[in-house]
C-alpha positions in Angstrom: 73.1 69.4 117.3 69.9 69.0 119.0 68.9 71.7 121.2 67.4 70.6 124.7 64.6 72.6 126.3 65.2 71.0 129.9 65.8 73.4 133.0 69.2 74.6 133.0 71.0 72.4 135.8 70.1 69.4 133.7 70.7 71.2 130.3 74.5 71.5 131.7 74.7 67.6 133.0 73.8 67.0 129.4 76.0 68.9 127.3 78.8 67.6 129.4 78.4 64.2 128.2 80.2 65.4 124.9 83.3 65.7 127.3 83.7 62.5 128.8 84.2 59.0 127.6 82.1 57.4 125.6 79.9 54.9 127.4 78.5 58.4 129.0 77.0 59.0 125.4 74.7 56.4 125.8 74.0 57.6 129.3 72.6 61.0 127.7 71.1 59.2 125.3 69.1 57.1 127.5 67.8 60.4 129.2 66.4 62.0 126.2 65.1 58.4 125.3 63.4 58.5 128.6 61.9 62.0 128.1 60.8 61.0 124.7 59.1 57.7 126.2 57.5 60.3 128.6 55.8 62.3 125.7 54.8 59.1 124.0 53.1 58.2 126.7 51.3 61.3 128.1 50.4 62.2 124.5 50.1 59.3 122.7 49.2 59.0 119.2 45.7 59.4 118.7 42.9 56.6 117.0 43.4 58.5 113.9 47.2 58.4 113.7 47.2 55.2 114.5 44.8 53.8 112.1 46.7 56.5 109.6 50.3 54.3 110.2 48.3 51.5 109.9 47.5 51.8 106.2 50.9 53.5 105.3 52.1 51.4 102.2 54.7 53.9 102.1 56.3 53.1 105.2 56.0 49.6 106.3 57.8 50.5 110.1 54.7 52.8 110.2 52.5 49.9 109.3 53.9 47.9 112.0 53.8 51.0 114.4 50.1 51.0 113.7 49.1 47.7 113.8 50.6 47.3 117.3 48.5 50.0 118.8 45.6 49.0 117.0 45.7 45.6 118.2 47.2 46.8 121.9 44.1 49.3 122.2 40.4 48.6 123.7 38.9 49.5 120.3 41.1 47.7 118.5 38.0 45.4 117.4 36.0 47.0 115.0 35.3 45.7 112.0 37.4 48.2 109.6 40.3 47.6 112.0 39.9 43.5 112.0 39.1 43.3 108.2 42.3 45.2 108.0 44.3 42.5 110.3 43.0 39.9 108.3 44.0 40.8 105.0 47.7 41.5 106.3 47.7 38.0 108.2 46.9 37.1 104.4 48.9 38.8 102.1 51.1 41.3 103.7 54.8 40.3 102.6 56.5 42.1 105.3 57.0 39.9 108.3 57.3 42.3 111.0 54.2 44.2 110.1 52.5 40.3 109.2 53.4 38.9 112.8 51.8 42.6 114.0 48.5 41.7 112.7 48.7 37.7 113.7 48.9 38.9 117.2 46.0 42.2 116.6 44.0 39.4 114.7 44.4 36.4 117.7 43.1 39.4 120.4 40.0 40.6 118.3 39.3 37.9 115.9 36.9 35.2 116.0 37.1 31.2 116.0 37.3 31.2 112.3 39.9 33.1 111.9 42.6 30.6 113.4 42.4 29.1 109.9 44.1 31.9 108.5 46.8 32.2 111.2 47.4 28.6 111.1 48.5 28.8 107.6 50.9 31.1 109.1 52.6 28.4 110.6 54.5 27.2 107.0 56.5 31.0 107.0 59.1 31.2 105.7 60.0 33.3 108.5 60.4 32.4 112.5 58.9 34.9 114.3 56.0 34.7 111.9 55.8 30.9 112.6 56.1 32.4 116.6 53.5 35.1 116.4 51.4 32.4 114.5 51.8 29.7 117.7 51.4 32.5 120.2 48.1 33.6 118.2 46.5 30.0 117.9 46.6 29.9 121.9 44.2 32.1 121.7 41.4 31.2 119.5 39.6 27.9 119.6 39.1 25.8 116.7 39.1 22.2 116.4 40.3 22.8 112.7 43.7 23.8 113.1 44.3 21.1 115.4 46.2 18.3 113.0 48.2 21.6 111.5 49.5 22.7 115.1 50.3 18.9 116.2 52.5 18.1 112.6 54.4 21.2 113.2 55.2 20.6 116.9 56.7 17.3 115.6 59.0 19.0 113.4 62.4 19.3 115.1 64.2 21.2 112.8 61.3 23.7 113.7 62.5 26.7 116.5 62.2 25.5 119.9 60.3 28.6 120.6 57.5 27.4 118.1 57.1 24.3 119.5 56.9 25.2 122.5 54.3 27.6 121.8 52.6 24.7 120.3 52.5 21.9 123.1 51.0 25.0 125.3 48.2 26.1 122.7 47.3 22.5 122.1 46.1 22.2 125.6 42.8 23.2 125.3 42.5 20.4 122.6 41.7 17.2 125.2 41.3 14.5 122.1 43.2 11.7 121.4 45.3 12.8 118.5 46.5 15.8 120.4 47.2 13.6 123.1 49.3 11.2 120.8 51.3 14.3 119.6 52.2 15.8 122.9 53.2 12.5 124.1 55.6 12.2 121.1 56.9 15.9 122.2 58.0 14.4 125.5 61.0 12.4 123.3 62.0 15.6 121.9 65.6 17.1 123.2 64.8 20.7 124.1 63.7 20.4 128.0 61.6 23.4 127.4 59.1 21.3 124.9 59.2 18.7 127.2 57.6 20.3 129.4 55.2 22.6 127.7 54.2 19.0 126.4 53.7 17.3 129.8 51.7 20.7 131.1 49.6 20.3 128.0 48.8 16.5 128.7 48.4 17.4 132.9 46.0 20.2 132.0 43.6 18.3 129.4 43.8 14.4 131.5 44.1 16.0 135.1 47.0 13.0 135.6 50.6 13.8 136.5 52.8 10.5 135.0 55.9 12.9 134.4 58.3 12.9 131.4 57.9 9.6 130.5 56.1 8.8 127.2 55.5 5.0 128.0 53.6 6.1 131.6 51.7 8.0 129.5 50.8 5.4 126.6 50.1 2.9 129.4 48.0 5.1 130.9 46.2 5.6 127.4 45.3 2.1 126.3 43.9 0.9 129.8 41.5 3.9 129.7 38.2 3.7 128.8 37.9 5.9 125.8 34.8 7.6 127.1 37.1 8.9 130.5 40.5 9.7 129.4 39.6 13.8 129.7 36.5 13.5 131.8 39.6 15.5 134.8 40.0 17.8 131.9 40.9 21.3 133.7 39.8 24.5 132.8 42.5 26.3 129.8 43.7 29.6 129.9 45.9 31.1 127.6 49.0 32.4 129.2 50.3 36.1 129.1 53.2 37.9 130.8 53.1 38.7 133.8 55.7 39.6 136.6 56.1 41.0 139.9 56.3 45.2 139.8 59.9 46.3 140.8 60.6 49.3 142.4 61.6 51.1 139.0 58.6 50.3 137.2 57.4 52.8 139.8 60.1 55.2 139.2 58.8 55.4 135.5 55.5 56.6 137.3 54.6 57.6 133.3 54.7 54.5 131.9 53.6 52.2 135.1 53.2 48.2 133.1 50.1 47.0 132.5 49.3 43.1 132.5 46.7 41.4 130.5 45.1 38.7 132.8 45.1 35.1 131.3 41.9 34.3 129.5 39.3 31.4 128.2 40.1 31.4 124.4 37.7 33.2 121.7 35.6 30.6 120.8 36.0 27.8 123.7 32.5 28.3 124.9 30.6 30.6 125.7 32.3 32.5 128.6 35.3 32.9 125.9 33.5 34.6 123.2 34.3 37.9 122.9 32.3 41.0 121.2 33.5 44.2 119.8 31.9 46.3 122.2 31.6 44.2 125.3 34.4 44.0 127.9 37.3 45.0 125.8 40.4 42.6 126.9 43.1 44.3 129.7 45.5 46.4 127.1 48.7 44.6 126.1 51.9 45.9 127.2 53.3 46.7 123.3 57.2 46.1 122.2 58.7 49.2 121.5 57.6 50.9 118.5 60.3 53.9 118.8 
């Protein structure tokens, strides 16, 4: 048994959990989980430690564990650290710690490197395939184009993917991107309907709804040379919501959101250097 070093009154409240029903368990173990998420944050592992997990080949939840606050952290794009992303984006066989280093890679890596995470997108596994879509939103290369649209006309594909997909191709305004997320709009998830018609909104600057035929219409009596001359300016999405009061309440671990951003890549504006402007920090998934 486990012994607490908490003040006495609240040493008691804990130790009485053993006496009543169960579903107070987890209540006492949600408040040593919560003092525990207090020490992670207020001493949190150091560059070294992380870097250390990083390259455990012993451990691969360690390897994951560093990756994620590598790629989470404003020095999380030096060269030793990206090389290092790259390879397990390559060759790394676990999935977890993989889609880890798609996402480290998409935050610090440069145009080239969507490539290699768009081979990603023939996984075997689905949330590699998701990290891979997520990643490709936010590095800009013409290349991967064809690979992103042939995917996001594969139904048997997660909806999750392909909706990943119609978003990321958004920044593509060219006409066989356009001709792929018009095909989206006949798929039967809602949700890829109309990460497909946002897509087609954002790169035209036109509103014709869910209807693919508006859209083909719209497509053959436009001159070639004006069909994205409305283009708007893309972004790639992050998460972001509204503070609630407890996210106060946990004053040690207040959330931090990272601030939609011009792909690497895109132009100029969107390239980013290793030492210049280091993106907003990521709020990381659990790594306890």
């Amino acid at each position: 048994m486990m012994t607490c070093l908490f003040h006495q009154p609240l040493r008691i409240a804990i130790a009485s959990c053993a006496l009543v029903i169960p579903i107070s368990l987890m209540s006492c173990d949600t408040i040593g989980s919560d003092f525990r998420s207090m020490g992670d944050v207020l001493m949190p592992p150091s560059p070294q430690e992380a870097a250390q997990w990083a390259v455990d080949t012993t451990d691969a939840e360690n390897m994951r564990r560093g990756v994620v606050l590598l790629g989470t952290s404003s020095f999380g794009g030096v060269d030793a650290y990206v090389k290092l992303y790259r390879f397990y984006v390559k060759d790394m066989r676990d999935p977890l710690v993989q889609a880890a280093a798609i996402r480290a890679l998409s935050q610090f890596g440069h145009s080239e490197d969507a490539l290699l995470i768009a081979e990603r997108l023939s996984s075997a596994f689905p949330h590699v395939r998701l990290a891979a879509a997520i990643g490709l939103q936010r590095i800009h290369n013409p290349a991967v184009t064809e690979t992103m649209w042939r995917k996001l006309q594969e139904e048997s594909e997660t909806q999750e993917t392909r909706v990943e997909l119609a978003i990321g191709l958004g920044q593509y305004p060219q006409d066989d991107v356009f001709q792929g997320l018009v095909a989206a709009l006949d798929h039967s998830e809602l949700t890829v309907n109309v990460a497909a018609l946002d897509s087609l909104r954002l790169m035209t600057g036109h509103d014709l709804g869910l209807y693919r035929t508006r859209w083909l219409g719209w497509y053959s009596t436009t001159p070639e040379a004006d069909r994205f001359v409305d283009e708007n300016n893309y972004l790639y999405p992050t998460y972001q919501r509204h503070m609630a009061f407890w996210d106060y309440v946990v004053f040690w671990d207040i959330p931090q959101w990272q601030s939609p951003r011009v792909p690497t890549g895109l132009n100029d504006a969107g390239q980013r250097k290793t030492h210049d402007e280091p993106p907003a920090p990521i709020a990381p998934p659990p790594i306890g």
